[in-house]
MARDREN-392510 format. One record per residue (C-alpha): residue number from 1; residue in three letters; z, x, y. Coordinates in nm, 4 decimals, always signed. Each point is the difference from the previous one (the first is absolute). Last residue first. Layout:
k|r|pz|px|py
NUM|ALA|Z|X|Y;
...
end
This chain:
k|r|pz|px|py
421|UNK|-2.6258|-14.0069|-0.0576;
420|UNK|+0.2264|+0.2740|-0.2104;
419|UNK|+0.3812|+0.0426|+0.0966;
418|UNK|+0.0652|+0.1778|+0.3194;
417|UNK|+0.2591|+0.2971|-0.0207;
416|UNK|+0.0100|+0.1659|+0.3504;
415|UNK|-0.0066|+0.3692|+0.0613;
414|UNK|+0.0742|+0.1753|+0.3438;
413|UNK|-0.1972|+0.3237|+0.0992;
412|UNK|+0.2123|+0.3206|-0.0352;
411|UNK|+0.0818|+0.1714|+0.3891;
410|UNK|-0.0799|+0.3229|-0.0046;
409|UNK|+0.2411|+0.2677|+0.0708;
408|UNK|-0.0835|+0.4323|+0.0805;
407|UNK|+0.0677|-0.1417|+0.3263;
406|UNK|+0.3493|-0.0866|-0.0147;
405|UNK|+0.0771|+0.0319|+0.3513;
404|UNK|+0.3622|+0.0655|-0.0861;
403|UNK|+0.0824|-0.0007|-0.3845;
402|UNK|-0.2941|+0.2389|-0.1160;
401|UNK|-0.1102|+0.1728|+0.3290;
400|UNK|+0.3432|+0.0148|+0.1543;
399|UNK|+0.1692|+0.1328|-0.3931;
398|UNK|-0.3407|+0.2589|+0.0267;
397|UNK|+0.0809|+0.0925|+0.3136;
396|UNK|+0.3881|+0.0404|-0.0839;
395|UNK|-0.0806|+0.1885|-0.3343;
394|UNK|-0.2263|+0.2618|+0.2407;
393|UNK|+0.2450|+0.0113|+0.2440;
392|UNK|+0.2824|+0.0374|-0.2070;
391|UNK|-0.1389|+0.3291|-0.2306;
390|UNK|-0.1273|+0.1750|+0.3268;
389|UNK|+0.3208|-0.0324|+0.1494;
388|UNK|+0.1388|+0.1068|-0.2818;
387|UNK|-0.2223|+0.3276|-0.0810;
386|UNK|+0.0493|+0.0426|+0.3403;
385|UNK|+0.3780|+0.0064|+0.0175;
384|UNK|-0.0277|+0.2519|-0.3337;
383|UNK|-0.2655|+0.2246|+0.1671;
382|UNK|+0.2545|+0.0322|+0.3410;
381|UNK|+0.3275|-0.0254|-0.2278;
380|UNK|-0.1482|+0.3519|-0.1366;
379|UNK|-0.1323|+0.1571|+0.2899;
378|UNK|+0.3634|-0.0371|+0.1506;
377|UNK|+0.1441|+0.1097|-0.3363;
376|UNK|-0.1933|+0.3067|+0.0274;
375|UNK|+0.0608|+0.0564|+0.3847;
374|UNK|+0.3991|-0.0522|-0.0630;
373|UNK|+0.0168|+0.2666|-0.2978;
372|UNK|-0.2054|+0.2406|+0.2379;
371|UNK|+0.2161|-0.0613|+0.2469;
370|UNK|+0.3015|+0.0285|-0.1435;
369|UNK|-0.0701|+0.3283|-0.1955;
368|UNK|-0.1588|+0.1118|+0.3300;
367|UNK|+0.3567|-0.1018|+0.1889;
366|UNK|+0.1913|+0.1649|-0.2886;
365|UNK|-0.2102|+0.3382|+0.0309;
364|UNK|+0.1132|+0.0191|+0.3648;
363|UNK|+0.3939|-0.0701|-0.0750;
362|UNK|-0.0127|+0.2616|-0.2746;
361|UNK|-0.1438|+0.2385|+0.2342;
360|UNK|+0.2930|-0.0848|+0.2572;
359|UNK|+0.2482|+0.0685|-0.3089;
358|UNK|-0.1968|+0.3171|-0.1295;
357|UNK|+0.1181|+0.1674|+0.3577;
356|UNK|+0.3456|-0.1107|-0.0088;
355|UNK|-0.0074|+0.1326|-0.3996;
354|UNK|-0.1304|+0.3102|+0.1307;
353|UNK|+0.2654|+0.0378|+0.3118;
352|UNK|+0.2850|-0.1154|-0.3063;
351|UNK|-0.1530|+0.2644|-0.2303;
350|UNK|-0.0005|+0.3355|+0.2506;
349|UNK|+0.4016|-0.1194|+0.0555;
348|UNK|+0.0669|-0.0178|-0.3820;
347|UNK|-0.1547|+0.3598|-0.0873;
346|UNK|+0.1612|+0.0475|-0.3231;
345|UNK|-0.2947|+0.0719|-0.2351;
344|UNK|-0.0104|-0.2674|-0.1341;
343|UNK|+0.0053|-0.2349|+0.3429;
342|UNK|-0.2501|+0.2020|+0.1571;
341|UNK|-0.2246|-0.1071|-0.3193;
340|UNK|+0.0630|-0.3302|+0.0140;
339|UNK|-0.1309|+0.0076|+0.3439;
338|UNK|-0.3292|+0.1520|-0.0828;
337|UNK|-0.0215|-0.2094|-0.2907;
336|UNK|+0.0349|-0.3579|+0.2745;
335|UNK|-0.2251|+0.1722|+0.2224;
334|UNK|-0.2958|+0.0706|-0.3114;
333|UNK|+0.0966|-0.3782|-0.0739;
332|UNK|-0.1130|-0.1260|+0.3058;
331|UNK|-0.3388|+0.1963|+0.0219;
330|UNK|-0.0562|-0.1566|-0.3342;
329|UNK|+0.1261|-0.3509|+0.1469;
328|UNK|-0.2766|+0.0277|+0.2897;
327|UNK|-0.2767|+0.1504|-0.2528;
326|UNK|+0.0843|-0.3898|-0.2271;
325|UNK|-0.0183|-0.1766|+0.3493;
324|UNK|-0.3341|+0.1095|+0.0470;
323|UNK|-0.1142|-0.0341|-0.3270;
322|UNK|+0.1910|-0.4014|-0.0214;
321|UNK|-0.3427|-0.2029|-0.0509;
320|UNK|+0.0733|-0.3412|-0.0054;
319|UNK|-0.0792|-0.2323|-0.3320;
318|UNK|+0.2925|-0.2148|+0.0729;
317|UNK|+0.1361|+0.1645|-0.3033;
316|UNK|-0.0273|+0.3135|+0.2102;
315|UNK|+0.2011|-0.1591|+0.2338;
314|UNK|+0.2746|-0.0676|-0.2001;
313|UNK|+0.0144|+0.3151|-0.1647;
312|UNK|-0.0005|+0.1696|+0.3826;
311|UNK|+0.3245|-0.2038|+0.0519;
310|UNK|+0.1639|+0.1016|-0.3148;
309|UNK|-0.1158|+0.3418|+0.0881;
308|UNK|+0.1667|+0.0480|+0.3974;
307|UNK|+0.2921|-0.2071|-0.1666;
306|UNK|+0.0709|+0.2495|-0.2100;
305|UNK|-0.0198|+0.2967|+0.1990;
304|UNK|+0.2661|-0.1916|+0.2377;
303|UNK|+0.1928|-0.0304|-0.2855;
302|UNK|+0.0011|+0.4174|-0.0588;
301|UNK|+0.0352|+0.0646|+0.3841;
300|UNK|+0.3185|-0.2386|-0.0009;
299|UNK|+0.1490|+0.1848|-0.2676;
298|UNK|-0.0796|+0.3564|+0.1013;
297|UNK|+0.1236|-0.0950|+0.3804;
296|UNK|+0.3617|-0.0908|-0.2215;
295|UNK|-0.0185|+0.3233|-0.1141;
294|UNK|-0.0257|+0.1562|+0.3274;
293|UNK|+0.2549|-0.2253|+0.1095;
292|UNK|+0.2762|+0.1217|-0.2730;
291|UNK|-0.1229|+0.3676|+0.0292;
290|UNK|+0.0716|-0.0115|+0.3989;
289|UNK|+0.3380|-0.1592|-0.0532;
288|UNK|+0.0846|+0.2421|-0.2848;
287|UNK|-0.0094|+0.2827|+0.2779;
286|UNK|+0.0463|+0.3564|-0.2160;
285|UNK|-0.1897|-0.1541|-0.3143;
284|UNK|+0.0915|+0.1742|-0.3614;
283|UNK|-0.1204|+0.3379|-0.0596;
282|UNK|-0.1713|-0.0796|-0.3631;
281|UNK|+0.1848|+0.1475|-0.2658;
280|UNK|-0.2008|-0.2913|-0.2683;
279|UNK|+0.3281|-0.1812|-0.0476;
278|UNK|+0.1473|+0.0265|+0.3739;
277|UNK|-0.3399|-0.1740|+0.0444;
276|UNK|+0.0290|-0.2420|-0.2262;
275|UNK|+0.3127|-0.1365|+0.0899;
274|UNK|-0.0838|+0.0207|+0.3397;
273|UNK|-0.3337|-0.2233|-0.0669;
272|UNK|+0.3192|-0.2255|-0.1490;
271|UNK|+0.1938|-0.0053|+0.3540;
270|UNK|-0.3178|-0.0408|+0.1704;
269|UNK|-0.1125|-0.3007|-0.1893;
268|UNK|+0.3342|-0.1844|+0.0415;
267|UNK|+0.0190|+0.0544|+0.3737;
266|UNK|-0.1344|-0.3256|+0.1189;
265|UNK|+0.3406|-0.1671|-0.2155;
264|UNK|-0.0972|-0.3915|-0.0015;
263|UNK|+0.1729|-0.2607|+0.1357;
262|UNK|-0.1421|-0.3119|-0.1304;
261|UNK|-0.1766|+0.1766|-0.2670;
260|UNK|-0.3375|+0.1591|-0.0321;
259|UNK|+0.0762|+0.3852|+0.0012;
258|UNK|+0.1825|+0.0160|-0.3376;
257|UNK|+0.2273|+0.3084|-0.0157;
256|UNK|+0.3511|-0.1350|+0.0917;
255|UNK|-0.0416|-0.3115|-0.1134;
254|UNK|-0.1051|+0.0517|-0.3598;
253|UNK|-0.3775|+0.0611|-0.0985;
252|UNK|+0.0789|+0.3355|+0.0137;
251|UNK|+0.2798|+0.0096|-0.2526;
250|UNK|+0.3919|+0.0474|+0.0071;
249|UNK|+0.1984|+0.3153|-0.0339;
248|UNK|-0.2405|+0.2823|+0.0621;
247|UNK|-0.0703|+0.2260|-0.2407;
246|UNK|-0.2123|+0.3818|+0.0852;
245|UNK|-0.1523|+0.2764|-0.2451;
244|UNK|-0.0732|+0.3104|+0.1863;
243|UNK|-0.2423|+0.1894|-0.1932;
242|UNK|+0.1013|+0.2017|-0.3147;
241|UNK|-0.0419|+0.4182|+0.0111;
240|UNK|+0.3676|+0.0559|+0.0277;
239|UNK|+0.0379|-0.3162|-0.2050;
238|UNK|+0.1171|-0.3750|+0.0508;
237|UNK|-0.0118|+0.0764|+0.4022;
236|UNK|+0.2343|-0.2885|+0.1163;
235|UNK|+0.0110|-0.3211|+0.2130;
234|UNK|+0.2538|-0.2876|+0.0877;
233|UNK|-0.1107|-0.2552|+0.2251;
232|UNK|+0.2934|-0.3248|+0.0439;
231|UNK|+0.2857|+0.1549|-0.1283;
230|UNK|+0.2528|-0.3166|-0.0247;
229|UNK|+0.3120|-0.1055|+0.2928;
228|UNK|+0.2039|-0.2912|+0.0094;
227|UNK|+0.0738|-0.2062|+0.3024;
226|UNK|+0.0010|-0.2996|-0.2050;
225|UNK|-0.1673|-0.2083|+0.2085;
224|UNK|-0.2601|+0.2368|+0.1859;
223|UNK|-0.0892|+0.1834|-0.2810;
222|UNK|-0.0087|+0.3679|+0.0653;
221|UNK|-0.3286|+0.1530|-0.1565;
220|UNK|+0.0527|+0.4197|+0.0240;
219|UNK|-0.2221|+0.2713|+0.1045;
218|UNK|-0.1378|+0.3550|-0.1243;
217|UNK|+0.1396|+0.0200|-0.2829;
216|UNK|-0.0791|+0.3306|-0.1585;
215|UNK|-0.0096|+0.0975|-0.3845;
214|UNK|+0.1717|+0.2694|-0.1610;
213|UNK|+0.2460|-0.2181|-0.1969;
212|UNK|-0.2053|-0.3573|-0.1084;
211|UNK|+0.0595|-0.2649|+0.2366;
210|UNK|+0.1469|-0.3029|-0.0954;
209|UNK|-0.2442|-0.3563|+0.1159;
208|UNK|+0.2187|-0.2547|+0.1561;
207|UNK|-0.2882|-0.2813|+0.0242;
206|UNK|-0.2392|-0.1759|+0.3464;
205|UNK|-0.1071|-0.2952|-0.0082;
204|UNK|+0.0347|-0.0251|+0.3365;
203|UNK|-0.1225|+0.1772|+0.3823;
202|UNK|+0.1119|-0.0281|+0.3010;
201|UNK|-0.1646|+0.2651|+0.3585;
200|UNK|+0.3637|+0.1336|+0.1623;
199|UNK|-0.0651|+0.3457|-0.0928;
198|UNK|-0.3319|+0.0212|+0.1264;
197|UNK|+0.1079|-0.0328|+0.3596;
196|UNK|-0.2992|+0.2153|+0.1125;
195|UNK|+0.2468|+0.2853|+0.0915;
194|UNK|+0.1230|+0.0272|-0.3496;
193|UNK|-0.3845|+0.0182|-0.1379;
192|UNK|-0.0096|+0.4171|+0.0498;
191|UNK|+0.2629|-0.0396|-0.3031;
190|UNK|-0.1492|-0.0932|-0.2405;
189|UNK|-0.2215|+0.2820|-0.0967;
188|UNK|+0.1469|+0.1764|+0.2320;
187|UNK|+0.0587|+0.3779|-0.2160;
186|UNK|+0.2676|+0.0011|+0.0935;
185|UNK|+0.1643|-0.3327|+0.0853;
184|UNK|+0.1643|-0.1022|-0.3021;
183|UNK|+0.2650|-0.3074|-0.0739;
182|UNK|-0.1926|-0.3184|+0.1701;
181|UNK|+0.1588|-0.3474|+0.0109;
180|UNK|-0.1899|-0.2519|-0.1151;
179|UNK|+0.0142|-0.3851|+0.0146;
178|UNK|+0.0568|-0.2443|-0.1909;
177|UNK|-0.0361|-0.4010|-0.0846;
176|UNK|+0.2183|-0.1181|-0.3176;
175|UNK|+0.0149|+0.0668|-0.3898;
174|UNK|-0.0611|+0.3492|-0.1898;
173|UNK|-0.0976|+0.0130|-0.3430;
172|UNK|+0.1559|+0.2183|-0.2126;
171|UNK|+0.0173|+0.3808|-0.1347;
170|UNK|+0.2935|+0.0680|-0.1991;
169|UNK|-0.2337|-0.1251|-0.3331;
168|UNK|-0.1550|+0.3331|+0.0413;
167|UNK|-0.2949|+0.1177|+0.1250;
166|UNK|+0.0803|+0.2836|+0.1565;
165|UNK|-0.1505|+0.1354|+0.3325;
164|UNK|-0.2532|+0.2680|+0.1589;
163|UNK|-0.2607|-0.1050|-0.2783;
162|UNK|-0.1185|+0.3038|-0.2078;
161|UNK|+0.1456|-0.0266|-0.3257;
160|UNK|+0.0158|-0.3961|+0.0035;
159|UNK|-0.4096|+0.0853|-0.0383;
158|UNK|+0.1058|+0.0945|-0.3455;
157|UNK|-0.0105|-0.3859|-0.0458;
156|UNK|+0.3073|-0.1794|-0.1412;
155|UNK|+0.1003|-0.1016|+0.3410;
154|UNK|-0.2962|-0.0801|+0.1295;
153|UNK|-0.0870|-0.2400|-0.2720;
152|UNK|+0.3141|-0.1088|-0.0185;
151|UNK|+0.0321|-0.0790|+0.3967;
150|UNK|-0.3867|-0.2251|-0.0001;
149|UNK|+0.1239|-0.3398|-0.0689;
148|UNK|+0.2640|-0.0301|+0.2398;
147|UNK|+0.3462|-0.0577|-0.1668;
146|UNK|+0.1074|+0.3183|-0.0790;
145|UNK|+0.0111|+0.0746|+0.3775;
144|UNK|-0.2697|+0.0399|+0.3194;
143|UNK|-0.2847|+0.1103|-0.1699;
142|UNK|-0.1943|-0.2769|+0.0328;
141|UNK|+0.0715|-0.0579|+0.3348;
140|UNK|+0.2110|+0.2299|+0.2571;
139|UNK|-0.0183|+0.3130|-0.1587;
138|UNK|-0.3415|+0.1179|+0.1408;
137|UNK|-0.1568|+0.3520|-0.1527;
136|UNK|-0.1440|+0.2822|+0.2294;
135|UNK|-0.2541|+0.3118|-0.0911;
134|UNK|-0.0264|+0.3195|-0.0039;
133|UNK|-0.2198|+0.2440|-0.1665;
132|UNK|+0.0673|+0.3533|-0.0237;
131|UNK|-0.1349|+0.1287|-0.2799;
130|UNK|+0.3113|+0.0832|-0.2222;
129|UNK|+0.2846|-0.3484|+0.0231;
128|UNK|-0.2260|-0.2597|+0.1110;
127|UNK|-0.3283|+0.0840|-0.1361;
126|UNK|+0.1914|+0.0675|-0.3337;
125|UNK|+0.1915|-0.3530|+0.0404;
124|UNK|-0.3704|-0.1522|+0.0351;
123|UNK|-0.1707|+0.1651|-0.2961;
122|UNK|+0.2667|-0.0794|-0.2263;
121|UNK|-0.0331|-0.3821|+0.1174;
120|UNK|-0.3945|+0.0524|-0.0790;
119|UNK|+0.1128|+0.0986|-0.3709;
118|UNK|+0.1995|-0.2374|-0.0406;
117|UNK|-0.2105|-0.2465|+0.0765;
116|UNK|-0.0588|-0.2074|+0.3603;
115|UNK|+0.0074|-0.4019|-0.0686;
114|UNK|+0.3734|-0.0214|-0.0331;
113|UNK|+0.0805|+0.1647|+0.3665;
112|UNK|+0.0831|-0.2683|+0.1937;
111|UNK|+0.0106|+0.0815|+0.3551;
110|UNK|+0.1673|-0.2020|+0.2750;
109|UNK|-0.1097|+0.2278|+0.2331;
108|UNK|-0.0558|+0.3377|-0.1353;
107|UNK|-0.2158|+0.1950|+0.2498;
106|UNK|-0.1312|+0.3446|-0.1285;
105|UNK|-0.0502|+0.2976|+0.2358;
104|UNK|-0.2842|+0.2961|-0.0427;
103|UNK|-0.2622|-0.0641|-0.2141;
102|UNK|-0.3578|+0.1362|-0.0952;
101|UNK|+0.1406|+0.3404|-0.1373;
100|UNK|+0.2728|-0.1220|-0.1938;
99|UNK|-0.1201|-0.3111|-0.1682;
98|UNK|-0.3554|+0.2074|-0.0544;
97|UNK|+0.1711|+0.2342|-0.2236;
96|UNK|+0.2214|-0.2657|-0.1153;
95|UNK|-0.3575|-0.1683|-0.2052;
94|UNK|-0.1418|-0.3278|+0.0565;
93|UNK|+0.1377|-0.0609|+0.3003;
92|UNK|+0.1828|-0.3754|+0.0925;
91|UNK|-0.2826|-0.1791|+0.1013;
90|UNK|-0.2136|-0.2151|-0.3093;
89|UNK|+0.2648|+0.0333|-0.2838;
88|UNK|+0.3037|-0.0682|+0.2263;
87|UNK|-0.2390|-0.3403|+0.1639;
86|UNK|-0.0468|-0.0529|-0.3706;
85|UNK|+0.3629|-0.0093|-0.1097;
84|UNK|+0.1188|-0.2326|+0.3113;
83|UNK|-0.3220|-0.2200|-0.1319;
82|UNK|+0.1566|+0.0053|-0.3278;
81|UNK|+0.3421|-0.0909|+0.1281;
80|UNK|-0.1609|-0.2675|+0.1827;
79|UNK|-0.0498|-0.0278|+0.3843;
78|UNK|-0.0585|-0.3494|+0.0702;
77|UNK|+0.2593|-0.1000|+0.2161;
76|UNK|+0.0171|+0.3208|+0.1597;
75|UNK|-0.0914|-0.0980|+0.3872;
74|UNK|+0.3994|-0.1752|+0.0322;
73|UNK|+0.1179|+0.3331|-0.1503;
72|UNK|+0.1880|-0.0256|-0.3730;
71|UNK|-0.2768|+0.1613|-0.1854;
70|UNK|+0.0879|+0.3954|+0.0668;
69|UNK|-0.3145|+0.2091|-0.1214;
68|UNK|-0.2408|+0.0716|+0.2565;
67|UNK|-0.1033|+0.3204|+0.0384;
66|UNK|-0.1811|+0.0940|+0.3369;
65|UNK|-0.1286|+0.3262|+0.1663;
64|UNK|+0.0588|+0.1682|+0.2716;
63|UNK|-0.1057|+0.1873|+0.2890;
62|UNK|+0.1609|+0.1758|+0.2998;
61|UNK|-0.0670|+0.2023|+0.3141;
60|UNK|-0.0728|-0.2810|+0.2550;
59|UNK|+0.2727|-0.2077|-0.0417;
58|UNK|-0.0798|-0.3621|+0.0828;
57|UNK|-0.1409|-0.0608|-0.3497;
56|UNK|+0.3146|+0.1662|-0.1441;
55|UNK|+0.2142|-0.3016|+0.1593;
54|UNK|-0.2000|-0.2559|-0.1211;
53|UNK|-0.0166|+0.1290|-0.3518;
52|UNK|+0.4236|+0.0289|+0.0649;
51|UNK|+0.0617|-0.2820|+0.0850;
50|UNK|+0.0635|-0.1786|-0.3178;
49|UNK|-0.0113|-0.3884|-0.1341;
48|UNK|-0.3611|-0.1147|+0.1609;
47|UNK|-0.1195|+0.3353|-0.0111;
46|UNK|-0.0156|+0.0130|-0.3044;
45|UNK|+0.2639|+0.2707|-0.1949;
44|UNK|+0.2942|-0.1431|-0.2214;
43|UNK|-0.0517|+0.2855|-0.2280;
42|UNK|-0.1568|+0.3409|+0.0351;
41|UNK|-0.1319|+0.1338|+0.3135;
40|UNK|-0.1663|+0.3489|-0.0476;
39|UNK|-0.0375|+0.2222|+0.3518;
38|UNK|-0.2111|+0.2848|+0.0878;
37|UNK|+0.0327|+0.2041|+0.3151;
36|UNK|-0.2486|+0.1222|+0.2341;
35|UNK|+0.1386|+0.2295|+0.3078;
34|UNK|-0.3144|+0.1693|+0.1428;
33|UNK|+0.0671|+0.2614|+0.2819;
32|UNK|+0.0880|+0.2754|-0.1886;
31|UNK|-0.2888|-0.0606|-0.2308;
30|UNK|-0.2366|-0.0455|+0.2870;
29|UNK|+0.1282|+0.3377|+0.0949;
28|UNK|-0.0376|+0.1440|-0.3581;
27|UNK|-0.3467|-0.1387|-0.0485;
26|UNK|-0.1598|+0.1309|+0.2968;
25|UNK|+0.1766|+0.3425|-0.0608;
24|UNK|-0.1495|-0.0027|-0.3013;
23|UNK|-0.3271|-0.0999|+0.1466;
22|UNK|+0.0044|+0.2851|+0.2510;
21|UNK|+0.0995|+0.2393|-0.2958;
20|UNK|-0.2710|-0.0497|-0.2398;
19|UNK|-0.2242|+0.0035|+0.2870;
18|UNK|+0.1135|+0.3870|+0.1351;
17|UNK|+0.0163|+0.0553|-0.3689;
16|UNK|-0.4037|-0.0806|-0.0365;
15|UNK|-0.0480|+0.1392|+0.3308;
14|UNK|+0.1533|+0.3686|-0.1597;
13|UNK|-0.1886|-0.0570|-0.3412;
12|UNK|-0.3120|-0.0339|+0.1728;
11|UNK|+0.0404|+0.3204|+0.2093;
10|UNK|+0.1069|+0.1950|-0.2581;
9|UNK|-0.3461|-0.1075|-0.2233;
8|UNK|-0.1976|+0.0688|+0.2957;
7|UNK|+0.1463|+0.3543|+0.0695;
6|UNK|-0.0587|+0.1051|-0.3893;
5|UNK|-0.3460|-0.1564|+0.0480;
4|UNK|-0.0579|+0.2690|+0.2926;
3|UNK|+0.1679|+0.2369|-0.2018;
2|UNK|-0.2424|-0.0354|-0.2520;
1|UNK|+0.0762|-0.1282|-0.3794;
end
């Protein structure tokens, strides 16, 4: 080989790294800024009966998936035990490799666990207590005492291994309205809510769970007529290379948690995105306030999306053409990402300006989503009024020529009956 192809062959090689590099670099800073969890909810988990899929639809950075196996919900009626078994069969992973690299944090509310097998159960405590999944199980339902139908089944499970509490016949239901009263404030998972008055918020249904030794309670449930005291969230780490593993007294489709009743707590989703957080060793929010609106910006941005579509499905079945208003929404969307991404990567103030910005674009693409619908149906009742117009004068000339002026008549000749001669 000549020098001069010697030279060459550096050359390349040095751009080539110079390239390899640059996209590296690329990929570590959008790494940095990226914060994409995975959840799996198993149990009592529609939307109609838990908050949480609502609540991770708001949050930018997560995902999860559904397993529906708890029966007793009011949208349950017809889940079988051999559905239960199928929906474990069709999304709970196939193999624990992919259980502990897909997900991060398991929800338990209400959750029976008959339909999962032994060897997915084994799977589970494993993620729990060596690969550093977390998750959080409810204690205020069906798991509440030995009389709820799911305790045994815990309780007999090797997951009882890696719950924060015992499930012993010492644990009972509690009775009466509560509130909290909060034990820990470092690190604030709870505690940055004082200010906001979420101590006085009521919740019920709520039991005396016993915390296993080594675990932290972070608050207490006083009942208001008894003026007796329970650990309300109680957490551990199952394993030095476990996840954190979290209970909380009642369940989250209880007072305290559920966001549509007569007094609901607005800081419910915030305390559990906390939860997860302080899970994952995420820096928890400095101003919760901020956090709490942004996410609440999220919400609205995501129905207002909706509503943009539903209205552009309507008008499409109205035969309108919705191109324009389709490149508006895409332009919409790219705002809405841009945003969500500020808010991943920590930057809350840069995402409130963007999400002030996307809400004036969202109010433009709404009024050509309107008008569009409005135009469609307008040409619509236009052909259908003529159509009946047309359809009632035509019978009502031909009723006034028939009945009226009856010229389509002629008059029949009179007969007489005359005998012969």
């Amino acid at each position: 080989m000549s020098r001069g192809n010697i030279e060459c062959a550096i050359k390349s090689l040095i751009v080539a790294a110079f390239v390899v590099l640059i996209f590296l670099a690329v990929g570590l800073c959008s790494g940095a800024a990226s914060f994409e969890r995975n959840f799996l909810l198993i149990g009592q988990v529609f939307p109609q009966d838990c908050p949480v899929p609502a609540w991770l639809d708001d949050e930018p950075s997560f995902r999860y998936v559904v397993i529906a196996t708890d029966p007793t919900g009011m949208s349950y009626s017809g889940l079988t035990p051999e559905l239960a078994k199928k929906y474990v069969r069709i999304y709970f992973p196939r193999t624990k490799q992919d259980l502990f690299e897909r997900f991060d944090f398991v929800v338990f509310p209400d959750a029976n666990i008959r339909p999962f097998t032994g060897t997915q159960i084994e799977w589970l405590k494993e993620g729990f207590q060596d690969k550093g999944i977390s998750a959080l199980v409810t204690l205020g339902g069906d798991l509440a005492s030995y009389s709820r139908i799911y305790f045994y089944d815990w309780q007999s499970s090797v997951l009882h291994d890696v719950v924060p509490i015992k499930l012993t016949g010492d644990q009972r239901e509690g009775r009466g309205a509560f509130h909290i009263k909060i034990l820990r404030d470092d690190p604030p998972v709870l505690s940055m809510f004082r200010p906001l008055g979420i101590e006085k918020f009521v919740g019920d249904g709520q039991t005396a769970p016993i915390p296993k030794e080594g675990s932290t309670v972070w608050a207490e449930a006083e009942v208001f007529d008894f003026g007796v005291s329970a650990p309300w969230l109680i957490s551990w780490k199952p394993g030095p290379q476990g996840g954190t593993f979290w209970a909380i007294a009642d369940d989250l489709d209880h007072t305290w948690w559920w966001p549509f009743g007569p007094s609901p707590n607005p800081y419910a989703e915030d305390v559990f995105l906390n939860i997860a957080f302080h899970s994952f060793g995420r820096k928890l929010p400095e101003d919760i306030a901020v956090v709490h609106r942004l996410r609440t910006m999220f919400e609205l941005s995501r129905r207002t999306t909706l509503l943009i579509v539903g209205t552009m499905e309507l008008a499409e079945k109205f035969g309108a053409n919705s191109y324009k208003v389709e490149q508006a929404l895409a332009r919409l969307k790219g705002t809405y990402e841009a945003a969500r991404l500020e808010y991943s990567s920590g930057d809350y103030q840069d995402a409130i300006e963007t999400l002030q910005k996307a809400a004036a674009e969202a109010d433009t693409v709404m009024r050509m989503a309107f008008k569009l619908k409005d135009d469609a149906m307008f040409y619509a009742y236009i052909i259908q009024w003529m159509a009946t117009s047309g359809t009632l004068l035509l019978s009502g000339s031909t009723l006034y020529t028939l009945m009226i002026k009856r010229r389509l008549y002629r008059a029949t000749e009179s007969t007489k009956f005359s005998r012969p001669g």
